[in-house]
C-alpha positions in Angstrom: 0.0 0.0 0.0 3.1 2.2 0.4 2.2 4.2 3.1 4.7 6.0 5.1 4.5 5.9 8.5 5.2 8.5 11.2 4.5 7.6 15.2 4.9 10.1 17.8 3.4 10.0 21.3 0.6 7.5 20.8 -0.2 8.6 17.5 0.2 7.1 13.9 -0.4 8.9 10.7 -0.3 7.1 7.9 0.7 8.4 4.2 1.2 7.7 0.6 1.9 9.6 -2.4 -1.6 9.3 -3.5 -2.2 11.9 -0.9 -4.4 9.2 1.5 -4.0 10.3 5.0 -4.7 8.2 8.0 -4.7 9.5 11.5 -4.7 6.9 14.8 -4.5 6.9 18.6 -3.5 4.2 20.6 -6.4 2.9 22.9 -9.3 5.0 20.2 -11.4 4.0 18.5 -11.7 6.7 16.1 -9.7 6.6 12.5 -9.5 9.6 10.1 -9.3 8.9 6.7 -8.6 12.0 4.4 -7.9 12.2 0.9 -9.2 15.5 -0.1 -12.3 14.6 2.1 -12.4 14.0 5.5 -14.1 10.7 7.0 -14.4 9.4 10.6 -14.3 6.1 10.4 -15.2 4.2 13.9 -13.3 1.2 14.6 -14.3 -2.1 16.2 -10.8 -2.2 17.9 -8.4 0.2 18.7 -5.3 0.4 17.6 -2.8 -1.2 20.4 0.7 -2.1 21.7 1.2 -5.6 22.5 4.8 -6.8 23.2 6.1 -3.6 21.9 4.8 -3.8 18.6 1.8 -1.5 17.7 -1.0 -3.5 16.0 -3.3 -1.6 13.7 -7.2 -2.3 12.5 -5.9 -3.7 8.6 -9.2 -4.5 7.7 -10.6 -0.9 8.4 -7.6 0.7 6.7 -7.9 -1.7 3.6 -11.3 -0.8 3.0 -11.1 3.0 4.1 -8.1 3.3 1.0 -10.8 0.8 -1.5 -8.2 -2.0 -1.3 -9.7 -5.3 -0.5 -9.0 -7.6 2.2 -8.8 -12.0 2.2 -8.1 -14.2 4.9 -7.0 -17.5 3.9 -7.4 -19.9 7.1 -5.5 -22.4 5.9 -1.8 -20.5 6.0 -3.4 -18.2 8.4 -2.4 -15.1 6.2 -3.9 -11.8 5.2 -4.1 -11.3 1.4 -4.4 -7.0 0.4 -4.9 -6.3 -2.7 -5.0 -2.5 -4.3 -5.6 -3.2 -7.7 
């Protein structure tokens, strides 16, 4: 997806040269999505550090940039695709 990623002080924002913007805070459950428009997008889980590693919603972020999203159970993997 090419996103560049900045974190600073519990927060995440999220960019690409497309222009799509993402905004997160750790522990909300609030995502702004902005590409020329602005969207609040409420999330079913926050974003959150576990282990040291922040851990992000994928699926709202895949469809809040029109990518789509497959699990495949079997290898236990997430597929994206953009195109």
């Amino acid at each position: 997806m090419e996103f560049k990623v900045n974190w600073e002080r519990g927060f995440i924002h999220a960019r690409n040269e497309e222009e799509k913007n993402i905004y997160l805070e750790i522990g909300s459950t609030n995502m702004i999505f902005n590409r020329g428009l602005e969207r609040k997008i409420e999330l079913e889980v926050p974003p959150q550090i576990i282990d040291g590693r922040t851990l992000v919603p994928l699926r709202a972020i895949a469809e809040a940039t029109n990518a789509t999203i497959e699990w495949d159970a079997e290898t236990q993997t997430v597929k994206i695709s953009t195109q």
